[in-house]
C-alpha positions as CSV (number, residue, x, y, z in Angstrom):
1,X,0.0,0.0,0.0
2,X,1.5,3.1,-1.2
3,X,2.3,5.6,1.8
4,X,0.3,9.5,1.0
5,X,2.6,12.2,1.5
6,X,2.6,14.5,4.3
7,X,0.7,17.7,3.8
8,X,2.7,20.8,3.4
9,X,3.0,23.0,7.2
10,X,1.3,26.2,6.7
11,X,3.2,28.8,9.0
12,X,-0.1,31.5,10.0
13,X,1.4,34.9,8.9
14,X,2.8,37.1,11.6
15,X,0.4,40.1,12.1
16,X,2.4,43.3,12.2
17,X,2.3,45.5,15.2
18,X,0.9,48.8,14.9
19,X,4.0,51.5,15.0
20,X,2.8,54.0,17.8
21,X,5.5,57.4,18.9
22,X,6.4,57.1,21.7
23,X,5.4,59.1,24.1
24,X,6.4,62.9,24.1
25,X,8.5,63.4,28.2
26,X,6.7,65.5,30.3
27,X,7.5,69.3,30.9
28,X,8.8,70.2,33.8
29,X,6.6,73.0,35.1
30,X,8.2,76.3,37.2
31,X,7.5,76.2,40.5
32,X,5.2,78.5,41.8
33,X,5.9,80.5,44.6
34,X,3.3,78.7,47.6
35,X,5.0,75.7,46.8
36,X,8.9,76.7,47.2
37,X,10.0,79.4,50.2
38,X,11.8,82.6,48.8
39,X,11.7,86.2,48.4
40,X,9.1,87.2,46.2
41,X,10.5,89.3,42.5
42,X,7.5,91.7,43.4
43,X,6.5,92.9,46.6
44,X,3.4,91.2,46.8
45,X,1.8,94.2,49.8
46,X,1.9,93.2,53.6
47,X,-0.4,90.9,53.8
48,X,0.5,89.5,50.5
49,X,4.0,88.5,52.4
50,X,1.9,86.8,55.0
51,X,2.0,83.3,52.9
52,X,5.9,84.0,52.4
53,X,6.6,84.2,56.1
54,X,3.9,81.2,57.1
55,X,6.1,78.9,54.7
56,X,9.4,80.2,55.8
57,X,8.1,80.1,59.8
58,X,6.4,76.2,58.7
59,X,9.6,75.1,58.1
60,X,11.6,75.8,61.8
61,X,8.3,76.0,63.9
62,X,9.8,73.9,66.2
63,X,13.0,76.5,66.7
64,X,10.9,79.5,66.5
65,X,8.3,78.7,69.8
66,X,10.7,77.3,71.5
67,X,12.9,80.1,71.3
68,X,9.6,82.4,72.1
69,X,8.6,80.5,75.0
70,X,11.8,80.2,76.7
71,X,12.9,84.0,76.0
72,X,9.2,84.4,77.7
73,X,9.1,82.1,80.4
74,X,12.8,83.2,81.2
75,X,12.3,86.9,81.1
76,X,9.1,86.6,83.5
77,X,10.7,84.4,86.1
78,X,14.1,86.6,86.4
79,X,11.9,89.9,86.6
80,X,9.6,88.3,89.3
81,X,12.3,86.3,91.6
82,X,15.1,89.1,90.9
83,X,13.5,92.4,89.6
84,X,15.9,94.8,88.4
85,X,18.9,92.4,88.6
86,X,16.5,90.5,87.0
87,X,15.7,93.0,83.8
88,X,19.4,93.3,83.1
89,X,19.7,90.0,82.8
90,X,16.4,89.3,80.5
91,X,17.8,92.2,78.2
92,X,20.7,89.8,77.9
93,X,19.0,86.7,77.2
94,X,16.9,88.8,75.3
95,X,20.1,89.8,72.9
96,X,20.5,86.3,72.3
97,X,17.3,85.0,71.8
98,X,16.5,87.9,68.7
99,X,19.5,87.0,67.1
100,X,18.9,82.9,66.9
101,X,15.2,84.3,65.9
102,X,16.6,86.1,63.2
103,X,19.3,83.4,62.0
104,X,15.9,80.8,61.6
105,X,14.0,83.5,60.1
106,X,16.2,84.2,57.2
107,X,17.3,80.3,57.2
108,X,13.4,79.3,56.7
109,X,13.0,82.0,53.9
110,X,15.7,80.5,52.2
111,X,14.3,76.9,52.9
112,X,17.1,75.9,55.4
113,X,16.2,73.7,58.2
114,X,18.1,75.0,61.7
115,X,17.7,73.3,64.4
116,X,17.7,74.8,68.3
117,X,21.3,73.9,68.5
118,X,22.1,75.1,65.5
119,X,20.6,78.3,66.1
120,X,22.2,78.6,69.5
121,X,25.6,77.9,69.1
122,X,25.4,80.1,65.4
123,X,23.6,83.5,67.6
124,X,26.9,82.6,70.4
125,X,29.2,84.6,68.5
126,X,27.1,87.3,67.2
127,X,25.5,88.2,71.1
128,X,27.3,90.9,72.0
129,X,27.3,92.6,68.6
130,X,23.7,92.4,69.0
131,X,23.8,93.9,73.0
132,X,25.6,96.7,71.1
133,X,23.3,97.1,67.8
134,X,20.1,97.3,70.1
135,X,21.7,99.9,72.4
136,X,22.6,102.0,69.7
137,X,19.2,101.9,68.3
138,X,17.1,102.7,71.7
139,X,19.3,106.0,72.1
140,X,18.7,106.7,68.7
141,X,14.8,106.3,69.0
142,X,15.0,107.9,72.5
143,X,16.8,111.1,70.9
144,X,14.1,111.4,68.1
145,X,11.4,110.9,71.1
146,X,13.1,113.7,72.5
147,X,12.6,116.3,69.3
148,X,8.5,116.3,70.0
149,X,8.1,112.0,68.5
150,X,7.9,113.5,64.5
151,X,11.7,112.4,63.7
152,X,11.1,108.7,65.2
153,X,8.3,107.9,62.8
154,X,11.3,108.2,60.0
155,X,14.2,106.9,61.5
156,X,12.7,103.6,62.8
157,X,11.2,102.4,59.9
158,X,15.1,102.9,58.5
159,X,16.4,100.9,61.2
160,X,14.3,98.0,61.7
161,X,16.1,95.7,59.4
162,X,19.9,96.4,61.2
163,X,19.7,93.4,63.2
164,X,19.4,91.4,60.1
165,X,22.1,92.6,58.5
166,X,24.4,91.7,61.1
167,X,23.3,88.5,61.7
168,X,23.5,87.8,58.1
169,X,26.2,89.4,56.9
170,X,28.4,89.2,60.1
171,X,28.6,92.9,60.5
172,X,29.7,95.1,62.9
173,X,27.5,97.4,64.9
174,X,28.1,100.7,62.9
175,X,28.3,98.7,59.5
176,X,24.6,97.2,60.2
177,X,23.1,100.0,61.6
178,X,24.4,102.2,57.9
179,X,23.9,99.1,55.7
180,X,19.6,99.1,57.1
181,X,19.7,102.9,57.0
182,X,20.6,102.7,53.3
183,X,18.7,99.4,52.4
184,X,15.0,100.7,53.6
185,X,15.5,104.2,51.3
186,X,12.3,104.0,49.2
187,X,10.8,101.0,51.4
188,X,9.5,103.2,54.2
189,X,6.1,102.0,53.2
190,X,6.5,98.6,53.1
191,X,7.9,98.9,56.4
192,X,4.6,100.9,57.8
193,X,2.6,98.2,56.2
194,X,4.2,94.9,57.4
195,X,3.6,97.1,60.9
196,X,-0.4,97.8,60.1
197,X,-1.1,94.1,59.6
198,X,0.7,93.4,63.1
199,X,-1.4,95.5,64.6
200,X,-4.6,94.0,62.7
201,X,-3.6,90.9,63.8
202,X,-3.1,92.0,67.1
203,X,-6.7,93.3,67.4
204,X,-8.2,89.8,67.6
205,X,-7.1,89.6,71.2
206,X,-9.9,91.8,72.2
207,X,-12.4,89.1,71.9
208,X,-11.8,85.4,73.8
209,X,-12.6,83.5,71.0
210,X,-9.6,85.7,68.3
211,X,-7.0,84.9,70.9
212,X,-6.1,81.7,69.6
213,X,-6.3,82.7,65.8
214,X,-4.6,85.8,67.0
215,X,-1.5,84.0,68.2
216,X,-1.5,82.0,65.3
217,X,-1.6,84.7,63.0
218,X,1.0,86.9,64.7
219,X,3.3,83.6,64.8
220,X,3.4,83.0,61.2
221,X,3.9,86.6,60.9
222,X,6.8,86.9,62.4
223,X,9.2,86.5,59.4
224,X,7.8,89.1,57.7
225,X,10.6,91.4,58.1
226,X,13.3,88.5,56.9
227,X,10.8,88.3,54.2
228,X,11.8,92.0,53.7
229,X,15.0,91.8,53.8
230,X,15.4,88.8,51.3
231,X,13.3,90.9,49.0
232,X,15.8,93.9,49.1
233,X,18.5,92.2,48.8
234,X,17.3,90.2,45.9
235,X,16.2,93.5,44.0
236,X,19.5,95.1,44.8
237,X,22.1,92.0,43.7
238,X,19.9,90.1,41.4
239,X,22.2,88.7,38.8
240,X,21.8,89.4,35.1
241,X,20.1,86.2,33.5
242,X,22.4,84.9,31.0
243,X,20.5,82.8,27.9
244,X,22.4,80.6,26.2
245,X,22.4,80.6,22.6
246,X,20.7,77.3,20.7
247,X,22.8,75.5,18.9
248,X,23.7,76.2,15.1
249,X,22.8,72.5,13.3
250,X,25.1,73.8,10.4
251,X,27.6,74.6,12.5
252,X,31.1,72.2,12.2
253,X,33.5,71.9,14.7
254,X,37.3,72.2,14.3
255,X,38.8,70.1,12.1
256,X,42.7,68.8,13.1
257,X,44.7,70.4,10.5
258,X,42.6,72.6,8.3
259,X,44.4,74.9,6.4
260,X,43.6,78.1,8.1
261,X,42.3,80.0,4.8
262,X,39.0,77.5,4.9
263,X,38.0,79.1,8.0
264,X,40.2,80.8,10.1
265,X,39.5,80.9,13.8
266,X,39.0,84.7,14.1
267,X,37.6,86.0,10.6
268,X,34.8,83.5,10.2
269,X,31.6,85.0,10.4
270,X,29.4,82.2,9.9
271,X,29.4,78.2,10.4
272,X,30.0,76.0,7.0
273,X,28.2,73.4,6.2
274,X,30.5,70.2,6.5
275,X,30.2,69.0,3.4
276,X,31.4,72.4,2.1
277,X,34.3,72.3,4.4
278,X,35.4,68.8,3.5
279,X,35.3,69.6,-0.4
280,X,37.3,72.2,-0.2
281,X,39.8,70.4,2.1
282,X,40.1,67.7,-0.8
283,X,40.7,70.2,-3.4
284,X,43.2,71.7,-1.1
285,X,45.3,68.3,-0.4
286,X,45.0,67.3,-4.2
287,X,48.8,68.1,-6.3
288,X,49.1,70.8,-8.5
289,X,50.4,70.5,-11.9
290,X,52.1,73.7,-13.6
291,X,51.4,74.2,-17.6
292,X,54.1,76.0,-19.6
293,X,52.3,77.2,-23.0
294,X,54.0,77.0,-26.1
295,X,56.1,80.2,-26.9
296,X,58.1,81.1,-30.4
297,X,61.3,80.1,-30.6
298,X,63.7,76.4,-29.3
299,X,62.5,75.9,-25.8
300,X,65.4,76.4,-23.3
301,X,66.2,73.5,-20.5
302,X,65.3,74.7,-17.0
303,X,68.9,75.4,-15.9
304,X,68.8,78.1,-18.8
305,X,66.0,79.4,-17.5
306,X,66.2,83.0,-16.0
307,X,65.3,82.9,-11.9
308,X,64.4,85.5,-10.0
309,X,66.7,88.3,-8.5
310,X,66.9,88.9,-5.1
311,X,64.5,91.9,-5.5
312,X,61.9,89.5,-6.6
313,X,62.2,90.8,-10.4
314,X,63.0,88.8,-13.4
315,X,66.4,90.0,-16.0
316,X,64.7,90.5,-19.8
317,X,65.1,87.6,-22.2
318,X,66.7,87.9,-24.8
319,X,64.9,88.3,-28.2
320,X,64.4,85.2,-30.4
321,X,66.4,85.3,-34.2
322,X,64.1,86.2,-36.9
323,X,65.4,83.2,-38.9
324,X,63.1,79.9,-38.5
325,X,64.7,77.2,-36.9
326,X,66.4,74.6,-39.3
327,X,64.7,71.2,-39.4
328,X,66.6,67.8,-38.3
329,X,67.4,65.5,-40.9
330,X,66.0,67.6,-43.9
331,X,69.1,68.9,-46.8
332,X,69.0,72.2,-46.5
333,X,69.2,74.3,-49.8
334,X,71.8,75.3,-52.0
335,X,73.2,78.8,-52.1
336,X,71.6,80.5,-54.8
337,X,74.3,81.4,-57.1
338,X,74.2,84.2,-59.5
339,X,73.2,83.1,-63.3
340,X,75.9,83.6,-65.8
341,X,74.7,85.1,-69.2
342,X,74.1,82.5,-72.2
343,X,76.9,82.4,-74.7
């Protein structure tokens, strides 16, 4: 019995995927300013800089009541056990306690973490600079008390940012008290406003039930004036941004040894095009060939040839006989001989 062949394997045909782009990557989008700390670019009004010192305050809560609390607690228990040994010693403390205030105000604008230690052992150095700066600046509000109160309401508003500027900068008494004087020239109102919504604020203590949100308010307040001083400082050293320039697709980078006349380094205007740059290379590295024409006259060897005098000028040839040159291996002619007369 004959044996049937085996049917042929048909392979199914592959289907072919679908070609999809892939996926565009997302933009990164600016941040916005309630969700990074910072000095605002425009001064957004006082209680527009409420949300700038809430986030900068957010950040070392923990330092700033602590340091509050204790300067308070402190202060009331050395006045009531001690009294006026007991003042002197609270003004001290007190000293202290503005400048580690101040050193976690500007650190939270900036979105720095300090820690109470931190703040502490960074205000150590910078206490008695600060006994000094507020000294200065009570005999100078008590000598414009003095001249009927109308020359304090312009001198403190000038003053009130000195105590950042030496905690910041590390300056000395003088230099702070100068450096705020010249800082808040034109910012007198922002000064008097930051100092309206304090009081505002303030007010909600009259009722029982605004105490709470009172303290709250007057709390996350209470970097407004490093929120101040960041802004000045940022108007008054903000750097020039610098764009880069987007990148020239034609544009061809140096090429190890190309001659300089295809494009020299400091008279090129204008990118080539490579393939411009490479042809003319090519026809630059190819050998030249010289062609003598043809002139009248035997052509003289090269070592006849006249060369060039030292003053870059050639001597005059000589001129050429008249008389055609005599072909090789022809007879040449008989002289012509005079006929003699037939006899």
């Amino acid at each position: 019995m004959d044996e049937q062949p085996a049917a042929p394997t048909v392979t199914p045909p592959v289907e072919a995927t679908p070609f999809t782009e892939p996926a565009a990557p997302a933009t990164p989008t600016a941040p916005t300013a309630s969700a990074l700390p910072g000095a605002p670019d425009t001064w957004p009004g006082a209680f527009g800089a409420y949300k700038y010192s809430k986030q900068a305050v957010k950040i070392n809560v923990g330092t700033v009541v602590v340091i509050w609390l204790a300067d308070f607690v402190i202060g009331l228990l050395l006045e009531w056990k001690l009294k006026m040994l007991g003042q002197a010693i609270t003004f001290l403390i007190g000293g202290l306690a503005l400048v580690a205030l101040n050193l976690t105000f500007i650190s939270g604008v900036r979105g720095q973490r300090l820690s109470m230690g931190q703040a502490l052992s960074n205000a150590l150095p910078l206490w008695l600079k600060m006994i000094g700066l507020i000294i200065l600046l009570y005999l100078s509000f008590i000598i414009s008390a003095l001249l009927l109160m109308v020359p304090l309401f312009f001198v403190w508003p000038r003053l009130v940012l000195a105590p950042y500027f030496l905690v910041d900068k590390k300056l000395g008494v003088m230099e702070a008290y100068k450096a705020s004087w010249a800082a808040t020239k034109g910012n007198v109102g922002k000064v008097y406003g930051i100092v309206g919504a304090t009081i505002l604020m303030a007010l909600l203590m009259i009722t029982i039930i605004g105490i709470p949100f009172s303290i709250y308010f007057l709390v996350m307040y209470g970097a407004a004036y490093a929120v101040l001083y960041e802004y000045i400082n940022k108007k008054a050293g903000s750097p020039v941004p610098v764009t880069a320039a987007a990148p020239d697709p034609t544009a061809t980078a140096a090429v190890p040894g190309m001659p300089a006349a295809i494009a020299p380094a400091d008279s090129i205007e204008q990118a080539q095009p490579v393939d411009t740059v490479l042809a003319a290379a090519a026809k630059l590295a190819q050998p030249t060939t010289t062609t003598i024409e043809p002139t009248e006259g035997p052509v003289q060897p090269e070592s006849e040839l006249p060369s060039e005098t030292a003053e870059g000028t050639a001597p005059p040839a000589e001129p050429l006989s008249q008389q055609p040159p005599e072909s090789p291996g022809l007879p040449s002619d008989p002289p012509s001989q005079p006929l003699s007369p037939i006899q």
